[in-house]
N, C-alpha and C positions, 0 to 999 in steps of 0.2 A: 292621726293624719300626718302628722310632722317627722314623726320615724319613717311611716312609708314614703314621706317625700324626700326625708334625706338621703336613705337608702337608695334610691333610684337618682337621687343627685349625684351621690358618687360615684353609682356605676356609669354612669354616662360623661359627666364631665374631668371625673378623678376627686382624688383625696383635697386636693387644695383647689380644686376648680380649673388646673393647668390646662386640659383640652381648650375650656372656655376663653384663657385669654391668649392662647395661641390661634384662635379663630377669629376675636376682635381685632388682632394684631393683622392677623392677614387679611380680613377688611378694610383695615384702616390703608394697606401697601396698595388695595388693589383701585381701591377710592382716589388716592392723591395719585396714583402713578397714569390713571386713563384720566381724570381730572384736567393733573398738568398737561399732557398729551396733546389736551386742548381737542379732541375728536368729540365730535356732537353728532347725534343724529334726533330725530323728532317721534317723540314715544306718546302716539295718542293714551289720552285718560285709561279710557275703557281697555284698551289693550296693556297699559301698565296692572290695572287690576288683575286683569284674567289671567298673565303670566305668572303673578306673585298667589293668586289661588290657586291654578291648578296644579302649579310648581310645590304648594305648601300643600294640597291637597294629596298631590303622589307620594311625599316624603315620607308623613305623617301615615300613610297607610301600610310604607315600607315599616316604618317603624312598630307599628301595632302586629305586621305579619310577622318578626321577627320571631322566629325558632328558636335565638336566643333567650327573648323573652318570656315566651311559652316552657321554656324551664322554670327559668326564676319564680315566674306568676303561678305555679306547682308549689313553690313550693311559700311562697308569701303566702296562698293560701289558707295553708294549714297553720299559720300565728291566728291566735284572737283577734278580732277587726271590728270594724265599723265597715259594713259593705258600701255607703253612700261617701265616708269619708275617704274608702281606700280606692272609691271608683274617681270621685275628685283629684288626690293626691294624683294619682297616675297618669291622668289624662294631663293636669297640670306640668308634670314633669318633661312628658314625652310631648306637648305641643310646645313648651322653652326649649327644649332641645331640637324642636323641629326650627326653631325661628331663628335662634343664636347661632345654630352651629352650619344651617343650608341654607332658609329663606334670608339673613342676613347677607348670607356671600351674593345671592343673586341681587338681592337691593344696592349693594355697593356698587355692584357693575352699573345696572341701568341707571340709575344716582348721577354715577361717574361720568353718563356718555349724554343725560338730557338736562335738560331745563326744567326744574321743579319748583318747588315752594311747602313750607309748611302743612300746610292741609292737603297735598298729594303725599307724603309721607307718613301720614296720619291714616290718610284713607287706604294705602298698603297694609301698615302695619294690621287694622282693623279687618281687610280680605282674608290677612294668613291669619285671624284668630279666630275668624268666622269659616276660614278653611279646617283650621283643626278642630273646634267645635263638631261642624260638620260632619267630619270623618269618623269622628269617635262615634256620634250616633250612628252614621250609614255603619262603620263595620260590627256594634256591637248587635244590630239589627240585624245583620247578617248571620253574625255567628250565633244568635241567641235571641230567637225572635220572641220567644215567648216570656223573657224576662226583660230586654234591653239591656242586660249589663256586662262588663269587659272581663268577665273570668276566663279562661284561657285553658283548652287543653291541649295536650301538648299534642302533637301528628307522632304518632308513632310510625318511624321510618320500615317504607315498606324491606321484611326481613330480605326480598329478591336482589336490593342491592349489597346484600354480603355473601352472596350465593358464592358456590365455588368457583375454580379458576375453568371454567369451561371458555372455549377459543372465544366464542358469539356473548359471553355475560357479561364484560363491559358493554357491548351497544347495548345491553338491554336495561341496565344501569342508565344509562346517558338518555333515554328517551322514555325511560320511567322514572326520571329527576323531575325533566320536564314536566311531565305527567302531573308529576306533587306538587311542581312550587307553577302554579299556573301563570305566577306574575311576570317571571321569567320567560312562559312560554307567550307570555305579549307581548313580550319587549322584542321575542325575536319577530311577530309579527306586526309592530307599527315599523319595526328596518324593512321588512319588506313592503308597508305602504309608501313609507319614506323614498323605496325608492325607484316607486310608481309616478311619484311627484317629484324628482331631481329632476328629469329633464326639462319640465316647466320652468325651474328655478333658472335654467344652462338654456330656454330658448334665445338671450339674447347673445348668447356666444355657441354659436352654430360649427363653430371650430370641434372637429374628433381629439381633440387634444384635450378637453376639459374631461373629457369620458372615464381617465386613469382617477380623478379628482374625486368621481363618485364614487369608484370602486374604493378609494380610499377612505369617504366618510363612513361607507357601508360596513366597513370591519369595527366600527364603535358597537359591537352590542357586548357588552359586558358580563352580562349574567353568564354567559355559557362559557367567556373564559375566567372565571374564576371560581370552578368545580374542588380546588384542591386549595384554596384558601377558604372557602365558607364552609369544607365540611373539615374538619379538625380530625376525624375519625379516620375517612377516606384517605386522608393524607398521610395520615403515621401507619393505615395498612399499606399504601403504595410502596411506600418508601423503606418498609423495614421487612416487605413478605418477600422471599428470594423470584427475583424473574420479571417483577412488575412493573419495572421501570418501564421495557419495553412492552410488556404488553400494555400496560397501560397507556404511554404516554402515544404512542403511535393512533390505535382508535382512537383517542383521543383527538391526534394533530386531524386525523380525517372526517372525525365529529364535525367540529370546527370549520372544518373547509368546504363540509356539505352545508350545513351555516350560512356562511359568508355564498358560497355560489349560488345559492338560490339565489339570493338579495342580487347579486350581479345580475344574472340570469334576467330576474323580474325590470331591472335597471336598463337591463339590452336592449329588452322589448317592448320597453316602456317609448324607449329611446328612441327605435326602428317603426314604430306606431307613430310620432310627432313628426322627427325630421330624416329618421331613413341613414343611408351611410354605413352599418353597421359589419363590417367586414369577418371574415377566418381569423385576421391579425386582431382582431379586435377580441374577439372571443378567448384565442389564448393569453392576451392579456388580462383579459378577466380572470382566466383560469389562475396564471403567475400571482396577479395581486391576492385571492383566498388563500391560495398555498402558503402565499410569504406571511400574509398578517396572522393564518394559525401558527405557522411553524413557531414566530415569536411569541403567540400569545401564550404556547405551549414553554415553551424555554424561559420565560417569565415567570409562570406557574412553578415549574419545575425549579428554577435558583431564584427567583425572588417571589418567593410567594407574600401575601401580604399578612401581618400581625398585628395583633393587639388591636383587633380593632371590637367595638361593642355591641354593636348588632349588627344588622344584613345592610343595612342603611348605608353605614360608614364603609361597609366594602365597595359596593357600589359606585359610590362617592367619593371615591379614592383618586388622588390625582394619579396613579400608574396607570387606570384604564386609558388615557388621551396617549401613551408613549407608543403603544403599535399605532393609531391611527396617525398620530404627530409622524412618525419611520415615512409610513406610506404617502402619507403629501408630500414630504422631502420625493421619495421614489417618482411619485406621482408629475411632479414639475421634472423631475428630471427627464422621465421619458418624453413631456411637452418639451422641453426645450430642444431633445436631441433624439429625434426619431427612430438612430440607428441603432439608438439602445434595446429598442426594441425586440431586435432577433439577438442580444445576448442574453436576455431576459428569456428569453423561451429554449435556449438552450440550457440554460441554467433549472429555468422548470422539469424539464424531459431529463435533466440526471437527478432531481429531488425524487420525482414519480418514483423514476428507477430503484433508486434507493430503497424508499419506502415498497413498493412491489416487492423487493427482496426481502424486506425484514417481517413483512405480512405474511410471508411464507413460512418462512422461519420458525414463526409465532406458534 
């Protein structure tokens, strides 16, 4: 038991634990810094609990789904074991890892901005351990109902996303991902409950100016742009097969912006259903903001894709997904403060279109 758990200690926080204390570190920055700030707001009981389960709850699940892992656990298998102690080690591993390195960062915030005391702190930490507990039963019970236990096989990648360079076999890659990693394909569908429920959040500012603001949270869905940092495989074929830049990254940027436009689209409607107002201009500005936040999430991809990271968890969790959304609120205020920007912004769309119209052809 103590091999297995060092062995998974390493892989996750490194050889001398470095991950771990650059994560305390930046709890401790994030703690004093909203602390001193002096910003308060009022965090009932019950609702500090629920945020710190459900938050330890998804992480913890991210982590059990990891594809990375589902290698490793292939091949841990096959050493001599204790099934009871290597099903303890693991779980122990990956719910410290779950708490140290994500449910940590969220307690420092909330910490940071309420009013607390001892025994609320206490009664957190014991949600996310009751969360991770939790999780490992629901998923081992999922995966292996007839045993209960977390052995792991691995998904073997369906072989159609290596299929050849025919025009149409990226989308069919891109919505047979979906297809396999189902957790991704929820994440794209709570953005579209999300932003069924923005306008609630905007009834008390009845101003069309906050509208760019939605379009702006709505480009946060992660999983779908980071296709060429989570598959290590796909990546080094893009990148080194002659032609694939453009074929690839182009379906791609329109993957992406069929994504992000629904979530607008469902956001318009959402919008035009409560308080109405919903104009032409309004519409190509939703169009402009999917266009803008793939085009970057795509060029991001493409020259800074993310590395080193250990499972699917940490990609996710990675501070570069907030830098398109962070772009787009900048954009976002800016079109509220100055209206006229608006029709440079849709000229600027109608020559992106164009462009891309032309290299579709191409292709």
């Amino acid at each position: 038991m103590k091999m297995i758990f060092k062995a998974y200690t390493i892989k996750l926080f490194g050889v001398k634990y470095e991950r771990l204390i650059r994560t305390v570190f930046i709890c401790l920055i994030l703690f004093w810094g909203l602390h001193t700030a002096g910003f308060q707001i009022g965090i009932a009981l019950s609702i500090l609990y629920l945020t710190v389960s459900v938050f330890t709850a998804g992480v913890m699940w991210q982590a059990l789904s990891s594809e990375d892992n589902a290698a490793d656990m292939q091949n841990m298998v096959m050493l001599p074991f204790k099934e009871r102690e290597f099903v303890f080690a693991y779980i122990a591993v990956m719910g410290i890892y779950t708490f140290l390195t994500k449910t940590m960062v969220l307690l420092a915030v909330l910490l940071a901005v309420s009013v607390w005391n001892r025994a609320e702190v206490l009664g957190s930490i014991l949600c996310a351990v009751n969360a991770v507990l939790m999780t490992a039963v629901v998923f081992s019970l999922k995966r292996y109902r007839h045993a209960g236990t977390l052995f792991y096989l691995q998904e073997t990648k369906s072989k159609s996303n290596v299929r050849g360079c025919r025009h149409h076999s990226v989308w069919i890659y891109f919505f047979r991902y979906l297809k396999s990693h189902k957790n991704y394909f929820l994440n794209t569908v709570i953005m579209w409950c999300a932003a069924c429920v923005l306008p609630l959040m905007f009834r008390h500012m009845e101003d069309m100016s906050v509208i760019p603001i939605g379009f702006a949270i709505l480009s946060l869905n992660t999983p779908v742009c980071i296709l060429l940092s989570c598959d290590r495989d796909l990546e080094q074929a893009v990148r080194f097969l002659p032609g694939q830049k453009k074929t690839f990254c182009i379906p791609y940027c329109l993957f992406i912006f069929l994504c992000n436009i629904t979530a607008d689209v469902i956001f318009l409607c959402s919008w035009q259903l409560r308080m109405g107002g919903v104009t032409f201009q309004t519409i190509l500005t939703a169009v402009f903001f999917a266009m803008q936040s793939a085009l970057f999430s795509v060029l991001l991809e493409w020259f800074y894709p993310v590395r080193g990271w250990k499972i699917e968890s940490d990609l996710q969790h990675h501070p570069r997904k907030y830098i398109v959304p962070a772009v787009m609120l900048l954009l976002a205020g800016a079109v509220g403060a100055m209206p006229m920007i608006i029709s440079a912004l849709i000229v600027l769309l109608a020559v992106e279109i164009t462009v891309l119209l032309i290299h579709c052809q191409r292709c």
